[in-house]
N, C-alpha and C positions, 0 to 999 in steps of 0.2 A: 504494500500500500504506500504510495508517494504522499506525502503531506506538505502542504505550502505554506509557509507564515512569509506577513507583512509585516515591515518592519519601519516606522515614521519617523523621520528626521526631520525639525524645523530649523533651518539656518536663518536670522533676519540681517537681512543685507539695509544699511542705514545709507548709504552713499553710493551715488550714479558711480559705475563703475567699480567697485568697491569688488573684493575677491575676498575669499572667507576658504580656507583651508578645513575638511572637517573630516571625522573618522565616526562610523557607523559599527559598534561591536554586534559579531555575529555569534547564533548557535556554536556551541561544539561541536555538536552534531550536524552541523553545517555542510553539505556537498557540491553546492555550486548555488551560483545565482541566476537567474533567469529572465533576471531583468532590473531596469532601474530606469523610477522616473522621474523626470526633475521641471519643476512648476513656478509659476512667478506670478506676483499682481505686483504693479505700480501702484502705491497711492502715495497724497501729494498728501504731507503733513507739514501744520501749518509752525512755523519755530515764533519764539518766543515774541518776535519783535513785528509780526503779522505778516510777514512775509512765507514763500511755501519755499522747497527745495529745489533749487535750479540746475537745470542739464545742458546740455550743448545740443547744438541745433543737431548733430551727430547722433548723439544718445535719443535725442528725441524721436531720431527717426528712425530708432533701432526698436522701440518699444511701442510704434503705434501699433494695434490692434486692426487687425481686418477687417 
């Protein structure tokens, strides 16, 4: 009998561009993986002085949606 577990890893990325190194512990009884998927939402959070977080006309054109 094969058995699958899912396993959730939340990284929060704070800055355009910004790269985040992360390690995910597996089973021991661990024998391969089968897949891995990886997700994103932009949202525009406002900082303290009422302004939102700014990106480069580059990034912004990396992250528009369909």
């Amino acid at each position: 009998m094969i058995r699958e577990q899912v396993i959730v890893t939340q990284v929060k990325i704070t800055k355009a561009g910004q790269v985040k190194h992360f390690q995910v512990r597996l089973p021991k009884n661990a024998k391969r993986i089968i897949g891995i998927e990886v997700g994103g939402r932009l949202t525009k959070v406002p900082k303290t002085d009422g302004t939102g977080i700014e990106v480069t006309p580059k990034e912004a054109e990396a992250i528009k949606q369909p």
